[in-house]
LUMKE-718935 format. One record per residue (C-alpha): x, y, z; residue number from 1. Coordinates in Angstrom, 2 decimals. Each point is the difference from the previous one (the first is absolute). Layout:
east;north;up;num
X;Y;Z;NUM
...
END
This chain:
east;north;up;num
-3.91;0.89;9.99;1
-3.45;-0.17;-0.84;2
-2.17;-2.36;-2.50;3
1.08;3.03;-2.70;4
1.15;-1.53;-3.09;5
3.74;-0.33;0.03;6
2.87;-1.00;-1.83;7
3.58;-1.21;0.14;8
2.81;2.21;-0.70;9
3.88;-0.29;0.34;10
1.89;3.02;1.52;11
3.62;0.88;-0.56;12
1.12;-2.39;2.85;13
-1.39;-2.76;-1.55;14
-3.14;-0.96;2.05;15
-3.26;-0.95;-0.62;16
-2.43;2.25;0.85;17
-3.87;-0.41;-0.08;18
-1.26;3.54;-0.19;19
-3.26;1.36;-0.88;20
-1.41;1.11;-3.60;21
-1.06;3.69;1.72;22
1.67;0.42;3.01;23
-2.30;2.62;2.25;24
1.77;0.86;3.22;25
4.02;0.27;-1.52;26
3.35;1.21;2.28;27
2.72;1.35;-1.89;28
3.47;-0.53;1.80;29
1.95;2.34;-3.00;30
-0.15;2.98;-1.30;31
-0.13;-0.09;-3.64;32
-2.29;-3.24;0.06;33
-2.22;2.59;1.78;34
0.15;2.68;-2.61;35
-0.70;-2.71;-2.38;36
-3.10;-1.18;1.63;37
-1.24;3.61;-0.09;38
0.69;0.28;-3.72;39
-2.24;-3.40;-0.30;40
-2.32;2.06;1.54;41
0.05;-2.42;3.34;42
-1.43;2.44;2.59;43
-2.57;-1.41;1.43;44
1.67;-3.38;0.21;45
3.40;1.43;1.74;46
-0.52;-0.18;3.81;47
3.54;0.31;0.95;48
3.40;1.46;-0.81;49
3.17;0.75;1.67;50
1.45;2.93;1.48;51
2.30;0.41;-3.05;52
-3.04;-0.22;-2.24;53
-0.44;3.75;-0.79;54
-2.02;0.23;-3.57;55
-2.92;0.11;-0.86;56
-0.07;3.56;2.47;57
-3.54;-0.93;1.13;58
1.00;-3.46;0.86;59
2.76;1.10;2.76;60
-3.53;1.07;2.09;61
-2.16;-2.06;-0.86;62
1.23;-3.61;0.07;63
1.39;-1.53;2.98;64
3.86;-0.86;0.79;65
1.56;-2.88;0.97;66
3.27;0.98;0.61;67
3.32;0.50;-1.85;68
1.10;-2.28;-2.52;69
2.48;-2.00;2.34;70
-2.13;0.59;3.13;71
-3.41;-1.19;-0.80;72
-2.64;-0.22;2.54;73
-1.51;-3.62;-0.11;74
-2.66;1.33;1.88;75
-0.80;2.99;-1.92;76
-0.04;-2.25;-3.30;77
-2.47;-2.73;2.02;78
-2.93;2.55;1.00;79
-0.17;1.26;-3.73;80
-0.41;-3.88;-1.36;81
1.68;0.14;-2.52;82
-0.60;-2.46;-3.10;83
3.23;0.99;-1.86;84
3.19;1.52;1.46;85
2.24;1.28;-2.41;86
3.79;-0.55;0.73;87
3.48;0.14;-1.24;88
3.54;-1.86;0.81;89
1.33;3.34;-0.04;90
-1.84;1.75;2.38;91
-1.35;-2.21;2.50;92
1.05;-2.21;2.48;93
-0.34;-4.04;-0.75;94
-1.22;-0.27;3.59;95
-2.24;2.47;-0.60;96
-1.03;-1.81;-3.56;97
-0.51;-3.15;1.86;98
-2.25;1.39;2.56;99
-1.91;1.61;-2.07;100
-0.67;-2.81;-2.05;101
-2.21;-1.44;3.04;102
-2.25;3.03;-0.16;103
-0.52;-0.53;-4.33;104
1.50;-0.57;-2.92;105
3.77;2.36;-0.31;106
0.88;0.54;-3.44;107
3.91;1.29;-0.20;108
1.10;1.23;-2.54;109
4.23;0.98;-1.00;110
1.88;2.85;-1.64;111
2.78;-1.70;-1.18;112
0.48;-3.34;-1.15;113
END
């Protein structure tokens, strides 16, 4: 992550995580934290999604994909450097959580509780 001003947050699995105030290059490893990113109006900031992403319409073209949800593609998710993945317990792997976490900051979050 860049000099970008930043902040800590806490994400449903408990950790720490210093992410930034405006995130500009974002990955999206669920669907309906995708949608909602749209509905902030997120576009230009949404670089990646997964296969199972499938609203917005116009973003199944035009942003890139990573994978499914339990078969990410580290390397897809690295050449789009990424400054916030968005994750959750339910849907993705916590190897794949962990390794992400190498590339920037993973922010999980959990359906039920």
């Amino acid at each position: 992550m860049d000099a970008a001003p930043a902040h800590t947050v806490v994400d449903a699995l408990g950790r720490e995580l210093l992410v930034p105030r405006s995130p500009r290059r974002i990955v999206s490893l669920v669907p309906s934290l995708t949608e909602l990113l749209a509905d902030l109006g997120l576009d230009a900031q949404v670089v990646g999604l997964t296969t199972f992403c499938v609203r917005p319409a116009g973003w199944r073209e035009a942003k890139a994909r990573v994978g499914g949800t339990k078969q990410v593609s580290l390397q897809r998710v690295a050449a789009l450097r990424p400054d916030l993945i968005l994750a959750n317990q339910e849907e993705n792997t916590a190897a794949d959580v962990a390794a992400l976490s190498e590339l920037a900051p993973v922010y999980v979050t959990r359906i039920a509780d």
